[in-house]
N, C-alpha and C positions, 0 to 999 in steps of 0.2 A: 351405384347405390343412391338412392332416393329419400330426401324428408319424408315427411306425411302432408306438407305443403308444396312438395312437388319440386323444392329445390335439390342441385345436386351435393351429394358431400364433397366431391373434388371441387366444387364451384366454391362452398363454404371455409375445406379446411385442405387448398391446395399445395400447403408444406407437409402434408402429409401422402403426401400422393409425389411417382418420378416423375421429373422433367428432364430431359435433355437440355444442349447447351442453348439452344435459341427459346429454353424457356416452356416450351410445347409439351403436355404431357405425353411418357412411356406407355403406349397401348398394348392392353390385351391382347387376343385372338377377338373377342367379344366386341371388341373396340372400346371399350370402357379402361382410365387410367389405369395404371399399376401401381397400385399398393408401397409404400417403404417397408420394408425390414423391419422390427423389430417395435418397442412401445413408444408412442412419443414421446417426447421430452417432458420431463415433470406431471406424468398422465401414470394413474394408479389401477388402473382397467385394461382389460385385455389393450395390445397394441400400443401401448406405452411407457416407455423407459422412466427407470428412477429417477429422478433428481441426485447429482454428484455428492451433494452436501446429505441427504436422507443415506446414500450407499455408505458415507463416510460414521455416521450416526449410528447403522446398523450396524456395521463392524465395531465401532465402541462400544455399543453394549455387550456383543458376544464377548468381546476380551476381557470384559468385564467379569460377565458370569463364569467365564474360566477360570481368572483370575480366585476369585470369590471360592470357588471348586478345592483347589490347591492350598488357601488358606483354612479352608476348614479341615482338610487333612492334615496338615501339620500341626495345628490348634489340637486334633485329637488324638496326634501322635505323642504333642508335648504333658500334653493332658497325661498320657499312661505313662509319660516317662516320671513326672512328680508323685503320682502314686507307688512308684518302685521306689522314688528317691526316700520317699517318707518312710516307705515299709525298711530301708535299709537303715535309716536315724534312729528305729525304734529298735532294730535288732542291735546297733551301736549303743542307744544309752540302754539298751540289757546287759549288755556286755558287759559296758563299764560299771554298770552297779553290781558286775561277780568281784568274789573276793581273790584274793591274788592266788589261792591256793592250785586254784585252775587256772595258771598258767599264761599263756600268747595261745592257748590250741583250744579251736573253736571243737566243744566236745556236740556228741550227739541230745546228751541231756540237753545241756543250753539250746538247742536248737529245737528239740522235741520242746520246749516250753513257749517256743517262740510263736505268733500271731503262726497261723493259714500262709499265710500271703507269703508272710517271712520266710519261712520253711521252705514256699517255691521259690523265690529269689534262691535263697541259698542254696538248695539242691540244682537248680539251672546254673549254677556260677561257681560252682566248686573245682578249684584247680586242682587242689590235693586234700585227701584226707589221710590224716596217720589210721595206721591199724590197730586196732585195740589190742591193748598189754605194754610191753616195754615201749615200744615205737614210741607209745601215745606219753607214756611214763617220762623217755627223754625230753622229749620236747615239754612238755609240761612242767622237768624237776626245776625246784627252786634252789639248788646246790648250786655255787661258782663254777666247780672241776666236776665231771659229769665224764665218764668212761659208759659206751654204751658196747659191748662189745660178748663173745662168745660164738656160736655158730656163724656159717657160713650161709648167708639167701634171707637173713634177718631185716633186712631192709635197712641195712645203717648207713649206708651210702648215699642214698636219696633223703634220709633226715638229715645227716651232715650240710645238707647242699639246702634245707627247707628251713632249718634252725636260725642260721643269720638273717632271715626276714623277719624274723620280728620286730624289729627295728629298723628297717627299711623306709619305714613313712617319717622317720628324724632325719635332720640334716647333720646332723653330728654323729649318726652311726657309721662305723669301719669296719670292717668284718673281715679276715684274712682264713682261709681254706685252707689247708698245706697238705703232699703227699711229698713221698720221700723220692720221687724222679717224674721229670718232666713226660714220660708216657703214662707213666700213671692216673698225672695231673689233667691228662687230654681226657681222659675217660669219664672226668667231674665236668670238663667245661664242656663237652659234649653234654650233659644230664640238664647242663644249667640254660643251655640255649634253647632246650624245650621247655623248663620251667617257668623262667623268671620273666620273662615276654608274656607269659599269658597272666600270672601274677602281678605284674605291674608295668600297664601300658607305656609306652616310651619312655623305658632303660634303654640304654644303649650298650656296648660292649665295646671295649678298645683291645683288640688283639697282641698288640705290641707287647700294653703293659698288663696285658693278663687281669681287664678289670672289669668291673657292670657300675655304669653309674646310672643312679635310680631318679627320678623325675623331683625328688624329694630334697637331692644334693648325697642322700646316703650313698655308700660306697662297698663293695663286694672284691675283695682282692684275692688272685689266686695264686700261688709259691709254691717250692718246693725246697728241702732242706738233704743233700746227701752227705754234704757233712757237718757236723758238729759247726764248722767257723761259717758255713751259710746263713748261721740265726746272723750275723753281724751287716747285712743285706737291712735286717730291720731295725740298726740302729738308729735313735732320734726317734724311731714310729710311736705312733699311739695308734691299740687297737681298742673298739671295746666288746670285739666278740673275738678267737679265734680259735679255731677248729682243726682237727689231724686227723686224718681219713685214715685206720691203718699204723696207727701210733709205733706196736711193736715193730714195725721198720725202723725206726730210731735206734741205733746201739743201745746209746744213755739216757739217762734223764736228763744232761745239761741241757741240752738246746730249747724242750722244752719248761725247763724251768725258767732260762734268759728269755725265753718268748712268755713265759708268766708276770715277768717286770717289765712289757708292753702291754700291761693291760691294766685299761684307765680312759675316762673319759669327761668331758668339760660339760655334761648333759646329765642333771640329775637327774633327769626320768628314764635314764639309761641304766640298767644295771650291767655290770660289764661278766661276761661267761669265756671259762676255756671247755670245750666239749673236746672228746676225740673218743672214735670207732675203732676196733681191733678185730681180729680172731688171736685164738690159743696160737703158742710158736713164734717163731721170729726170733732177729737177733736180740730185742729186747723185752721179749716175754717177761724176764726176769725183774727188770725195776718195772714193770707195766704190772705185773701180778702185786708185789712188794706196795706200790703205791697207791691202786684200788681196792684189789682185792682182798690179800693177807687181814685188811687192819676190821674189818667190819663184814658181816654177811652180806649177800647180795641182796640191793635195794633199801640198805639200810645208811643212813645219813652219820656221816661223820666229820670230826677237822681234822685235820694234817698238823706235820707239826709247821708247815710255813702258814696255819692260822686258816687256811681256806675248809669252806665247806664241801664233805667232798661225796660221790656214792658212785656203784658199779652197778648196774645195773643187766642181767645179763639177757643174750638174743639167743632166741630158737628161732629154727628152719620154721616151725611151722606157726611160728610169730606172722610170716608172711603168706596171707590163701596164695598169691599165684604161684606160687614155686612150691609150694607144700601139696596141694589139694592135686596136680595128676600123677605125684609121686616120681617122675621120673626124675626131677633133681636130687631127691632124697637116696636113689638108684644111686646115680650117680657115685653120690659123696663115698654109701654103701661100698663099691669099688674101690673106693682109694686102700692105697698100705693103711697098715695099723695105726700109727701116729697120726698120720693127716686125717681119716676116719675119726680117729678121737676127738681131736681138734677143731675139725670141720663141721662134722656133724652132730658130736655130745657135746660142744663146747667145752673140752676140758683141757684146764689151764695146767694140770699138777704135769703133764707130758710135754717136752720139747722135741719141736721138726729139728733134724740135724743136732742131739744134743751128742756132746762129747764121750761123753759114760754112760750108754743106754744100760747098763747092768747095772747102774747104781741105782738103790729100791730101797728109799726108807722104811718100809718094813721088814728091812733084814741089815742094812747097815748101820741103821740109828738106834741108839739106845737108851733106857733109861740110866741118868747119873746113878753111880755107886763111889763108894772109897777105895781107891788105889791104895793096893797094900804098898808100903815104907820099901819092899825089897825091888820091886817094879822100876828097871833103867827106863828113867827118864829125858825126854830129847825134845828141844822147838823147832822151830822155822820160822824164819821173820822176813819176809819183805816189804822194804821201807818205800814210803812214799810223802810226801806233805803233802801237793795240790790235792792228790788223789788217796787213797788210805794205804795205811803202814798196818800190817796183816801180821801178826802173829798165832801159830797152832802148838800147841804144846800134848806130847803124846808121849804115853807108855805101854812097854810091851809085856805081853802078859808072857810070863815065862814057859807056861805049859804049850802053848803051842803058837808062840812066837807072831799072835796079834795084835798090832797094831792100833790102842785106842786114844782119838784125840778127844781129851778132856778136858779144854780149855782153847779160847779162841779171845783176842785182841783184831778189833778193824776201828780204827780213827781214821781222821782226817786232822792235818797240819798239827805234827807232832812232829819239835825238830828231835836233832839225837839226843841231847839230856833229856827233854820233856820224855821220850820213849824209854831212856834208860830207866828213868824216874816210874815210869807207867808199869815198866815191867817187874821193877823191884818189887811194887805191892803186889801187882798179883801173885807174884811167887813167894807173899811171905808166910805161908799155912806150907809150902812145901818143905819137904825133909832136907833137902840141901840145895845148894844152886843145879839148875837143870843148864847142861850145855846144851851148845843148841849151830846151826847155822845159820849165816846173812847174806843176802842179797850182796852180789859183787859188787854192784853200784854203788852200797854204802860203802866201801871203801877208799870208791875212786876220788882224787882229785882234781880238781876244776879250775885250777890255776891258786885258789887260797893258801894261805899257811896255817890253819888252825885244824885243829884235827877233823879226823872223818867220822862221820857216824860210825861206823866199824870202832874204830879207836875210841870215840866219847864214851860208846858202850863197853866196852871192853873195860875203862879207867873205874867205868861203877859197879865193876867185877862182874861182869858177866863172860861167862865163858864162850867165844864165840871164835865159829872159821868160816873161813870161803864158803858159799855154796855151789853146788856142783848142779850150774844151770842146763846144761844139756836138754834142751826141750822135748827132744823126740824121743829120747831115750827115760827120763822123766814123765813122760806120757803114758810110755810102754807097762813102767814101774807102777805108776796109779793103777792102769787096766791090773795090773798082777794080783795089787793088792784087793783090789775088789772081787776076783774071782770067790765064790764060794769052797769052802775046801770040802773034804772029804767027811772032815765032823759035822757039815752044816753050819761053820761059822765063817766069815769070809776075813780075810789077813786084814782086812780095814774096817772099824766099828768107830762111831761117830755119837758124843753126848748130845743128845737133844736140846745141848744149853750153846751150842756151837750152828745157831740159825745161818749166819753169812757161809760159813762154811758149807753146810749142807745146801744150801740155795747156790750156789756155782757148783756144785756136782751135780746137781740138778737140770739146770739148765745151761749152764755154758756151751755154747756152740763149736762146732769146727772151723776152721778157717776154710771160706770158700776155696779159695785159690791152694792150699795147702793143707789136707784133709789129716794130715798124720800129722798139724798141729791143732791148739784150739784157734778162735780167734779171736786176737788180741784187742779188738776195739770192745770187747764185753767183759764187764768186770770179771777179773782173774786174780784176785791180791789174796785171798785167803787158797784160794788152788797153785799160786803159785809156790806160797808158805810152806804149803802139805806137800808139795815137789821137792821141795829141797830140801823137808824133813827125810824125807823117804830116800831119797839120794846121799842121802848122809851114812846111807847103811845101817840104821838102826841095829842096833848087835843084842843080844842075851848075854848080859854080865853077871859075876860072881853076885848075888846078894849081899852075902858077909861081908866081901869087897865095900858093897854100897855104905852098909851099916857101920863098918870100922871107917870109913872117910867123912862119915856126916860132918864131925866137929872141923873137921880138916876143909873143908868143900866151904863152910860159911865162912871163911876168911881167905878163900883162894886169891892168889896173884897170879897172874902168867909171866910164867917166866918167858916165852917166846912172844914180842909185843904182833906179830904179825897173826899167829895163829892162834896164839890166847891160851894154848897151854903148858 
């Protein structure tokens, strides 16, 4: 290659051009040098390379502009994330300007009033919504003691497990679950591991001690109580929520009423709640009806007599669309026997699963109070108790066809034997003479004391009293007898409508699992057992005249035989 003055360019720029080692340029075929490779050094035109420090220059600003790329997409990520922060501040102070009547449960109203925006946050973020009617009702009531219970598929399960978050975002909230056995209880903490994780990000769960601790410090505890002395597991506790999935599992009421004086908390903005779920039936249907249901209609707010606010609230199947709406749960239920049908599916409480005396029928054994004619052999039954109640039934027999009616009932608690002697003196003082009667063998027994026995206290304040004749199977037999309806239409057993404790353990007293040909014994039985040892006494038809020529004689009796009392 050539200037335009005729010089060569290898002659001009011969580091641009090969040389071998003596220097001499690499030739063509043409005989003309051979070209280098590539740009020269620091040369920006064809044939020559960058400069190291330009290459180094050029690469900083690409990382640059990448850099710069990255930041504005996060810039516009953070950007939409404060326009949702704001949209959820405003659906909060909405919130907090409702009145309390609406609850911890975010209703559809509230959210129907809320911004556009708001509405989509919520509906894109919704873990659980209760279902309209009761659901929505429990969670919402402002009562302390709150029974949600009746049908089966009501969804009370899943509110039980949603209720103690209310108070979840406090570090002072405890919330304690309870069923009555550890398989039971698996069945909650399963519901809860899909819950509360999506509800409030990093709780954790400690397996051991059965608990969810919330990001907040709040606390979710889960128990179970089989028996009665289980509550003592929570002695020292403070809870200030705590909840029974299935209540009627409980024999009694003690345990939970000991788990009601665990309830209290050091967090004024805490209001502290006992909630528990049920169906109809169970061992303890009976104080579980007594306690919510009997005193107040359903949904209607009442106190107790331990001072708390209280309401029952009842559950339909079709309270819940997905078990309602393809019917085949509702089949189902449809299937079962007659009692569990009732119970399960019509939510009805007036029928016990496993009751002892399924022929006894208040509208044929109960009756209205009248006056017992003067010539009517009168007889009681007393079984004593103090922790637990001292049961007295007092009954006459009609002489035309040797029925059996008890018109009068006694059920205390911590009555020793004068106080009982003394209780049962007045009642019997409108009666025509002293009514003999029998006592529980136990009041006779001795305990190592020297002072008399209930049997003897009573006896000394002239009541005329003997052994009773416990025999439990055979005393069972005699109930069933008596109950049968006879041939006139009247059944050997008729009951005053003013004798409630009575009639409510005929009602629902249970069998004994393990021993079906008795009741069983961990479910109140003091007024049933009263009516046992009445009836075991052999109630007789005595001369009238008999009755009428002893009255005078009867109200100053002594026994002459200190053992048998007459």
């Amino acid at each position: 290659m050539s200037s335009e003055n005729g010089t060569n360019d290898w002659d001009l720029h011969p580091e641009l051009y090969q040389q071998d080692d003596t220097g001499s340029f690499v030739l063509k075929k043409d005989g003309t040098p051979r070209k280098k490779a590539g740009r020269a050094k620091g040369s920006k035109g064809r044939g020559y390379n960058y400069h190291s420090e330009t290459k180094a220059k050029l690469a900083a600003k690409k990382a640059v502009r990448d850099k710069q790329k990255r930041v504005d997409a996060v810039e516009a990520k953070l950007q939409r994330q404060r326009k949702t922060l704001n949209s959820s501040k405003e659906l909060l102070n909405k919130l907090d300007n409702k009145t309390v009547t609406t609850g911890q449960v975010v209703t559809d109203d509230v959210i129907d009033e809320a911004p556009l925006k708001v509405k989509e946050e919520v509906n894109n973020n919704v873990i659980f919504q209760p279902n309209d009617g009761p659901q929505t009702d429990f969670l919402a009531a402002p009562e302390i003691d709150v029974l949600y219970g009746g049908a089966a598929g009501g969804g009370k399960s899943y509110a039980m497990l949603v209720d103690p978050l209310r108070y979840a975002h406090r570090a002072a909230h405890r919330a304690l679950i309870l069923r009555r056995s550890m398989p039971e209880l698996r069945e909650l903490i399963d519901k809860s591991r899909e819950l509360y994780p999506q509800a409030f990000h990093g709780c954790k769960f400690r397996e051991v001690e059965k608990l969810w601790n919330f990001p907040s410090g709040a606390k979710v505890e889960f128990g179970f109580l089989e028996r009665d002395a289980d509550v003592y597991r929570y002695q020292g506790q403070a809870y200030s929520w705590i909840g029974f999935d299935e209540i009627t599992h409980l024999p009694t009421e003690f345990a939970w009423n000991y788990l009601a004086s665990r309830l209290r908390t050091t967090d004024s903005e805490i209001t502290p709640y006992l909630r528990c779920t049920a169906n109809p039936g169970g061992v303890g249907a009976h104080w579980v009806k007594k306690r919510y249901i009997s005193p107040a209609p359903p949904n209607e707010s009442f106190d107790g007599n331990d001072g708390l606010s209280r309401k029952f609230i009842p559950a339909r199947l079709d309270d819940n669309p997905y078990l309602s709406e393809d019917g085949r749960y509702e089949q189902m239920l449809k299937a079962l026997p007659d009692v569990q049908r009732r119970q399960l599916l019509e939510g009805n409480w007036e029928i016990t699963e496993g009751a002892a005396f399924t022929e006894f029928d208040p509208n044929v054994h109960v009756v209205i109070p009248f006056e017992i004619p003067i010539g009517w052999e009168r007889i009681k039954g007393i079984d004593y108790g103090y922790a637990s109640e001292s049961a007295c039934v007092w009954g006459a027999v009609d002489p035309t066809d040797g029925t059996l009616i008890i018109y009068r009932e006694l059920y205390q608690k911590n009555l020793t034997g004068v106080d009982l002697a003394q209780v049962i003196t007045n009642m019997e003082v409108y009666d025509p003479y002293s009514v003999q009667g029998v006592l529980d063998t136990a009041a006779w027994a001795r305990t190592g004391t020297t002072g008399p026995t209930v049997g003897e206290t009573l006896q000394r304040a002239g009541h005329k009293l003997r052994r009773a004749d416990k025999n439990r199977i055979q005393g069972k037999i005699q109930v069933h007898e008596y109950l049968k309806v006879q041939q006139s239409g009247r059944p050997r057993l008729q009951i005053f409508n003013t004798c409630p404790n009575l009639i409510r353990e005929l009602t629902g007293i249970p069998l004994d699992k393990s021993n079906p040909e008795d009741v069983d014994t961990h479910a109140p039985d003091h007024a049933y057992d009263a009516l046992r040892y009445l009836i075991m006494s052999r109630p007789r038809l005595s001369d009238p005249y008999s009755q009428i020529r002893n009255l005078h004689l009867q109200q100053a009796y002594t026994p002459s035989d200190s053992t048998f009392g007459y």
